[in-house]
C-alpha positions in Angstrom: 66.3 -23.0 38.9 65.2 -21.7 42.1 66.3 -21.3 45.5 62.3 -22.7 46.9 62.9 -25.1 49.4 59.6 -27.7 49.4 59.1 -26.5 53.2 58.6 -23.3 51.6 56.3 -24.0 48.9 54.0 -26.1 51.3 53.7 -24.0 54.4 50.5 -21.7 55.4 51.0 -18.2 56.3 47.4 -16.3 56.4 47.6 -12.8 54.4 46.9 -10.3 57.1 44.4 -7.4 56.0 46.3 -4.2 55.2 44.7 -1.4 55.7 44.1 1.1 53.2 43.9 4.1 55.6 45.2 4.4 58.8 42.6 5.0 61.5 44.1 8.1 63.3 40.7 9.8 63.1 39.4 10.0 66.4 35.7 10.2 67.7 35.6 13.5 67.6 36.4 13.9 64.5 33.6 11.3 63.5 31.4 13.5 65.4 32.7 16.8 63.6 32.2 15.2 60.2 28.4 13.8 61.3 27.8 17.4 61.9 29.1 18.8 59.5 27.0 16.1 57.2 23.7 16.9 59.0 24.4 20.7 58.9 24.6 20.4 55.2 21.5 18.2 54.5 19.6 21.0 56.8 20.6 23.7 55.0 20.4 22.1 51.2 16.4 20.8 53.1 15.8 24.6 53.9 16.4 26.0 50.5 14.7 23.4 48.9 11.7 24.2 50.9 11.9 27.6 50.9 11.9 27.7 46.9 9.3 26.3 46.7 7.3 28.2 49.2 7.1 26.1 52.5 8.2 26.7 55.2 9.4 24.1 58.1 10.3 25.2 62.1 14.1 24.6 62.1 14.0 22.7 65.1 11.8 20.2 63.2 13.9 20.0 60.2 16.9 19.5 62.5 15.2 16.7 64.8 14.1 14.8 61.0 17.5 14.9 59.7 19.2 13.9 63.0 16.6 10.8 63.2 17.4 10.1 60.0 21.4 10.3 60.4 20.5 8.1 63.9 18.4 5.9 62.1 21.2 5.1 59.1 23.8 4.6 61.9 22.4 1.8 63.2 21.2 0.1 60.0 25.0 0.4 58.9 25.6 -1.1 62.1 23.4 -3.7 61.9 24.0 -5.0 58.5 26.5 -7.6 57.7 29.8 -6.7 55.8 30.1 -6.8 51.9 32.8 -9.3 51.3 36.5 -8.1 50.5 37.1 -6.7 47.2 38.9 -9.7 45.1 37.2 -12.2 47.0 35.9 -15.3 45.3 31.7 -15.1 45.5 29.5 -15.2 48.9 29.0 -18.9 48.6 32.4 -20.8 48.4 32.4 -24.0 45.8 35.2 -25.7 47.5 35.5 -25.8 51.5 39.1 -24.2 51.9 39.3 -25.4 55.6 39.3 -22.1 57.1 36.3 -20.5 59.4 34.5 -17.5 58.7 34.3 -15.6 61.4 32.3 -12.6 60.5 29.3 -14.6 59.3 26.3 -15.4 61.9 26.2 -18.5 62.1 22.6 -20.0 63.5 23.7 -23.0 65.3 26.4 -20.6 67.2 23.4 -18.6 68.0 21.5 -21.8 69.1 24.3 -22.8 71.4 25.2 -19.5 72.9 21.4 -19.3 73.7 22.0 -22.4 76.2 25.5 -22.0 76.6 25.9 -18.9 78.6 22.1 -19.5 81.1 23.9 -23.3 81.9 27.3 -21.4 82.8 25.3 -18.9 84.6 23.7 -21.9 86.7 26.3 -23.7 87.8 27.3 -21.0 90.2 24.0 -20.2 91.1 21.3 -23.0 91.4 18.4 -21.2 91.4 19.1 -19.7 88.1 19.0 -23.3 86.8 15.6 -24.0 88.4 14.0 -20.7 87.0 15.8 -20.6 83.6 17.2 -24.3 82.2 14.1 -26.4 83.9 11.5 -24.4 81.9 13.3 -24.8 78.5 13.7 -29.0 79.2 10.5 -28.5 79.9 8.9 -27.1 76.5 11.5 -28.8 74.8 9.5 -32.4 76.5 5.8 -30.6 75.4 7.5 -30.2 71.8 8.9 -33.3 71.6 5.7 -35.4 73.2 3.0 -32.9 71.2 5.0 -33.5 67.8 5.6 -37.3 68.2 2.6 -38.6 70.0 0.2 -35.7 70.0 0.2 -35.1 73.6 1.4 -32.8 76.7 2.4 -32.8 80.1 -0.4 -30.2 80.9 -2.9 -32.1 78.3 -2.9 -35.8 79.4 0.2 -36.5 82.1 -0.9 -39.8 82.7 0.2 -40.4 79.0 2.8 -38.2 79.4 4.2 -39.4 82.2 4.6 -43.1 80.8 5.7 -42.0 77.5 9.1 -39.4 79.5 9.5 -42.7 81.8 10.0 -42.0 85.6 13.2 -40.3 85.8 12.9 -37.6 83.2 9.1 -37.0 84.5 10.5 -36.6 87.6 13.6 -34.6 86.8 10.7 -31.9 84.7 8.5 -31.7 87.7 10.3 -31.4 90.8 13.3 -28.4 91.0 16.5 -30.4 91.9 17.7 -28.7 94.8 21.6 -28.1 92.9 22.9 -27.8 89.5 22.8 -31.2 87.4 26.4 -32.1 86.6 27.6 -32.5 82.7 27.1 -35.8 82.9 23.5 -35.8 84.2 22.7 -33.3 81.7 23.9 -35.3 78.9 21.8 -37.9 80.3 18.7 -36.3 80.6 18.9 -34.8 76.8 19.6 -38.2 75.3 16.2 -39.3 76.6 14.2 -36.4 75.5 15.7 -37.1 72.4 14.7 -40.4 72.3 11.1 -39.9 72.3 
């Protein structure tokens, strides 16, 4: 038998990552071996071309190869990660409760989009009026031109009466401070009830 207590068999511990290298290489050794690389790719690109009888300024065989090196940098950068060897596939069957945090997520995107102009306005009121009011505002046309075939610039006698009063007035006239929370939350439940 073993020595398992049940508090041991049912706890959670996350596996921390070990690295397979440590990273004692330091940016100028990254910038030693990048040279290095390009240096080679020059030379093997000037033999090449010299064996077969053309012939290429350096400094235009350097400035290609650099751009090219530049150009791979940032695709690498850009590009999402490969999953971790031993990993189960890209798309989980079962949801294991946990949150992957290295995958862009669209709706985060969404919400950072608002998130950070609202927290911007609320120390600044102007930023509100010349950033936040526009987007209520074309999120109103969409709403009014999707549902009822209409906008504020196209009919706002229509307009006007399908928004109601308060939101029409809210769209069209700057408040002179930030809307709290609470008025926020307000405002978007009625654009959302058109």
């Amino acid at each position: 038998m073993s020595s398992t207590s049940i508090d041991d068999l049912l706890s959670f511990e996350p596996e921390r990552p070990q690295r397979d290298e440590p990273e004692r290489r330091g940016r100028a050794g990254q910038v030693l071996r990048a040279l290095a690389g390009m240096a080679a790719v020059v030379v093997v690109l000037l033999a090449g071309l010299r064996a077969v009888g053309l012939r290429v300024p350096l400094l235009i065989l350097v400035a290609g190869v650099l751009a090219l090196f530049a150009v791979r940098r940032i695709v690498a950068s850009l590009a999402s990660s490969p999953p971790p060897a031993g990993s189960r596939s890209a798309v989980p069957r079962d949801d294991d409760g946990t949150w992957n945090w290295g995958a862009r997520d669209a709706l985060r995107t969404a919400i950072n989009g608002w998130e950070r102009p609202l927290d911007w306005s609320s120390t600044r009121p102007e930023r509100f009026t010349e950033v936040i009011l526009p987007r209520l505002g074309e999120l109103a046309d969409e709403r009014l031109r999707q549902r009822h075939g209409v906008t504020r610039e196209s009919d706002p006698a229509r307009a006007r009466a399908l928004l109601g009063d308060r939101l029409w007035t809210f769209l069209e006239t700057p408040p002179r401070r930030t809307p709290s929370p609470r008025d926020l939350a307000a405002i978007v439940a009625e654009l959302e009830k058109l």
